[in-house]
N, C-alpha and C positions, 0 to 999 in steps of 0.2 A: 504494500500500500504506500501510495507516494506521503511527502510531508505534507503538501499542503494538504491533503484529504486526512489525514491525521489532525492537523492543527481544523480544520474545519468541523470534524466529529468533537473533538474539546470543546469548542466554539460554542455549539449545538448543544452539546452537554450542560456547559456553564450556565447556557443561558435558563434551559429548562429546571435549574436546580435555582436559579435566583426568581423565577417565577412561583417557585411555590415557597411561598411568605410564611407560612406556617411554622417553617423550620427556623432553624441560623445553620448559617453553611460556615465553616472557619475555611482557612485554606486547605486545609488537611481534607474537609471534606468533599471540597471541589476534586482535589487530586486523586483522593481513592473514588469518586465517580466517573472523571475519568478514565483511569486504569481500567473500570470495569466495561465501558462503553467501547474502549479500544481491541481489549480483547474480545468481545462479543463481535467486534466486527472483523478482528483479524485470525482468533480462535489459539494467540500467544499471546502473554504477557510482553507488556510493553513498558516498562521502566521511565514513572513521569518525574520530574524533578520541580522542588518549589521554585524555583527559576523560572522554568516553563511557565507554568500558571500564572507566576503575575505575569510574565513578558504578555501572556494570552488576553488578561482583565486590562490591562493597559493597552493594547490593542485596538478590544471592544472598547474603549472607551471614547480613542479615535476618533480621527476623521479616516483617516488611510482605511479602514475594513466599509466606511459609509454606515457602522451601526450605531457611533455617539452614545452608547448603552450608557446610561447613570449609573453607574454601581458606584458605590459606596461604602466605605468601611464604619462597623458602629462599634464602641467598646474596644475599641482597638484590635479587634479579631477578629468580627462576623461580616460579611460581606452580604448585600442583598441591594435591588435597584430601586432607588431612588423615588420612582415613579411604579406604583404596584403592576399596573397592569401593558408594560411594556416589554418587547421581544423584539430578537432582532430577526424572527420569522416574519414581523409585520411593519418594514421599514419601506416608506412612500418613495415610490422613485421620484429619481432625481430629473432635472432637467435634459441631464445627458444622457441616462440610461431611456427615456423615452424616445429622445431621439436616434439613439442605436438601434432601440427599439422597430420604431417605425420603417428604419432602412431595411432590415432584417426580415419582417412583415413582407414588404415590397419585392424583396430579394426570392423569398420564398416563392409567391403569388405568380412568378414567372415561371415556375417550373410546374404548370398545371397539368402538363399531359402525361405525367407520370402520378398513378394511383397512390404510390408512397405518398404524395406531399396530399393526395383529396384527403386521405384519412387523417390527418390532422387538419382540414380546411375546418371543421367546426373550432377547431381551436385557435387556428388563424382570425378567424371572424372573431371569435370572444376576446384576442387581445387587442385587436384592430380597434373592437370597443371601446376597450378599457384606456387604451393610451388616446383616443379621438375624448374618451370621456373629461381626459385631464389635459388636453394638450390641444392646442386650436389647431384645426385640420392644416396641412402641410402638404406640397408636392412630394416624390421621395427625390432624392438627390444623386443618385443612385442608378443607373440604367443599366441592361446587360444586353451584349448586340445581339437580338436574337428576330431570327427572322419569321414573322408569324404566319405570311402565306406561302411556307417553304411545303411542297408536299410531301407526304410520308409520314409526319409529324402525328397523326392520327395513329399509327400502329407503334407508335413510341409504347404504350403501355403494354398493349398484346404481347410482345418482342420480351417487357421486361420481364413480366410475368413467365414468359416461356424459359429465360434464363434462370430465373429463380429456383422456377419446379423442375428445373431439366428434361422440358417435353421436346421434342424435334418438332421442327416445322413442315410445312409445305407449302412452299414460295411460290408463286407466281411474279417472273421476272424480267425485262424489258430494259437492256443495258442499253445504251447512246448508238452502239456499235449495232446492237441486233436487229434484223427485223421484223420476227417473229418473236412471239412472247415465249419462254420457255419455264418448264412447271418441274420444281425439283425438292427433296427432301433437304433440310438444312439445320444443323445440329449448333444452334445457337451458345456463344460464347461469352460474348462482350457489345456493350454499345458505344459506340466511339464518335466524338463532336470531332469535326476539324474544320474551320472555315465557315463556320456558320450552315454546317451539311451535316447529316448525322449518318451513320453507317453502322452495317450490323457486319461481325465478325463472328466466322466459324468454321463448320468444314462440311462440306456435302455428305461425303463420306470418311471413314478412317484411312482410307488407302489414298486421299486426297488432298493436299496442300492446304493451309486456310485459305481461306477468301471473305473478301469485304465486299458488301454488297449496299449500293447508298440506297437511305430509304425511300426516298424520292422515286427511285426505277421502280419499287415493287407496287407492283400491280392489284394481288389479295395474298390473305397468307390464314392457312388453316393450321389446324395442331393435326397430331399421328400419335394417338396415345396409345398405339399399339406396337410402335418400333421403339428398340431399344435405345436410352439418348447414350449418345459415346461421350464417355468420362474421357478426359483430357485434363493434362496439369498443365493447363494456358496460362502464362506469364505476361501479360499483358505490357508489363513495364521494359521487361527483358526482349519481349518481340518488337517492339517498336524505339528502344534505343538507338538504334542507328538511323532512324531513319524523319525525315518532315514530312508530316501528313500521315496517309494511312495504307499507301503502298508500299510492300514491302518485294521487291523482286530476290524470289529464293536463291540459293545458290552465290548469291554475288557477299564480297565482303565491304566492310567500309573502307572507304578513299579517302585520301587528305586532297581537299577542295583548295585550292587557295583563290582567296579574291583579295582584287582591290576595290575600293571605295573611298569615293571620293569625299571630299572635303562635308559638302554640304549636307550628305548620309551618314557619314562616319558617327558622328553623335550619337544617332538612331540606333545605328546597328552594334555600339557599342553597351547602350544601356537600355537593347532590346535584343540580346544574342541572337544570332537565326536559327543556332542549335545548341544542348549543354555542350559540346565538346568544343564548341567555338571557342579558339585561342589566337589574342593579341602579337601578331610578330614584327610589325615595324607600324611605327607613328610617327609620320614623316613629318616636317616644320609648315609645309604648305596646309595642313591639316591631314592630308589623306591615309590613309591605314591600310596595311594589308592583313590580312587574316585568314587561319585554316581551320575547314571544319574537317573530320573525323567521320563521315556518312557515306550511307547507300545511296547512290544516286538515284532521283525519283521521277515521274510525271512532277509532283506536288513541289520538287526541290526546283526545278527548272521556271516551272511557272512562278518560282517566288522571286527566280534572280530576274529574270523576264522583268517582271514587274518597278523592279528598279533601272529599268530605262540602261539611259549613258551613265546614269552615277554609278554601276557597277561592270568591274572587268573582271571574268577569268581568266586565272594565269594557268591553272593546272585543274589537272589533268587536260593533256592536247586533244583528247578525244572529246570533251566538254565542253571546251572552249569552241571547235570548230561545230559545235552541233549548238551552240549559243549561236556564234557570227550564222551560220545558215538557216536561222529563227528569225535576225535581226534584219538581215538581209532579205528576206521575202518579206518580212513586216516595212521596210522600205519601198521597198514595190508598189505596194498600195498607194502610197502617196504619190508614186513618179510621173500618176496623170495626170 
């Protein structure tokens, strides 16, 4: 059990022993209630010291815990609070925590198409109340880029639920590429956002590679609760480390990319890495930077250097770099009418 959840159950303890007035608590007897309430919850003996306790009643006494607890010493050895009918289980929030509050509310309320967050929607609502009750309405401050008429977005729940229960699918699916819809079993992994797209990962069969599938392409999708779903130890973190986005091309290993970047991106791409393995190797006086990344090379990784225009040059790998210029160069094209 960590400290703070130790110092918190004391906390807890104290305060319920100073609530009941009835008694006189000395220190000694705050300390052997704690000890008991510690080991009840950790099922050892946990060795408290009179140090502790008062660091604890000073504490509460605070501003820093936000409980201002009155406790008071009478007789020069019985501690009890001030105020009979006060706890720091019923302490009014504060200005700030309502507006944490509120963001957090807000934060929530966008992730509606997944069932996890409807089953707490009656609770959402009740605090939504509670902070509007005490707090004059506010916008939230707070936005998360997310795309509402993106399709697919609708089988977000279906999808979660089938990963949960471990049922396999049966996809109906229509890639960019295909022309014909194509209708296959799919043994549900992970759900994975990249780019404001959401994609389902998994594998058709065991004898089959993963595959990402965006939600957007599928078409319907039925359960098969009569096929076995395939256990898999998918590492989610570990499969997608080398790589930006959510193609992964099998077989290949990671490359040391190097780019430069110019003055006016350098900043960006400094205290916005484009991958964790991005390392600083020259910062040049004009401003510009050069830098290697450590990755698979991807659809997802090309469209990202793409995107920064003339501010970025590949210097390596040569195979890269000319499949860069022969991108940049029919994108020229276009213009030359």
């Amino acid at each position: 059990m960590s400290q703070n959840k130790n110092a918190l159950i004391r906390y807890k303890t104290i305060d319920k022993c100073l609530q009941n007035k009835y008694r006189q608590w000395t220190l000694e007897d705050l300390i052997e209630c704690c000890s008991e309430a510690l080991f009840e919850y950790e099922g050892r003996e946990n060795p408290i010291s009179k140090r502790t306790i008062q660091m604890d009643i000073q504490l509460m006494r605070s501003e820093k815990l936000g409980y201002n607890a009155p406790i008071v010493v009478y007789d020069k050895k019985f501690y009890k609070y001030e105020d009979d009918d006060f706890t720091i289980t019923d302490i009014p929030l504060t200005e700030t925590d309502m507006n944490v509050l509120t963001e957090t509310v807000s934060m929530l309320k966008q992730f509606k198409d997944f069932s996890l967050f409807n089953d707490v929607s009656d609770i959402l609502q009740r605090l939504e109340d509670k902070i509007y009750s005490e707090k004059s309405h506010t916008k939230p401050v707070i936005y998360l880029d997310k795309n509402e008429n993106l399709k697919g977005l609708h089988y977000l729940d279906e999808i979660y639920q089938a990963i949960i229960k471990k049922v396999p699918l049966v996809i109906t699916y229509k890639s960019f590429k295909s022309k014909e819809e194509n209708k296959f079993h799919f043994h549900p992994f992970i759900l994975k956002e990249f780019n404001n797209r959401w994609f389902l990962i998994g594998k058709k069969k065991g004898s089959q590679p993963i595959t990402n599938l965006a939600l957007d392409r599928i078409i319907a999708i039925d359960y098969d609760f009569n096929l076995p779903y395939l256990e898999e130890d998918f590492n989610a973190d570990l499969y997608y480390k080398n790589i930006i986005g959510v193609t992964v091309n099998s077989g290949l290993q990671p490359r040391k990319i190097e780019l430069w970047i110019d003055a006016i991106n350098a900043p960006y791409v400094l205290t916005k890495p484009l991958h964790p393995t991005q390392r600083l190797i020259t910062q040049n006086d004009d401003g510009t930077i050069i830098i290697h990344l450590l990755i698979i090379p991807n659809y997802e990784m090309e469209r990202l250097l793409l995107g920064f225009g003339c501010g970025i040059e590949v210097l390596k790998p040569e195979s890269l770099r000319n499949r860069m210029k022969k991108n940049l160069q029919m994108a020229l094209e276009k213009y030359n009418d």
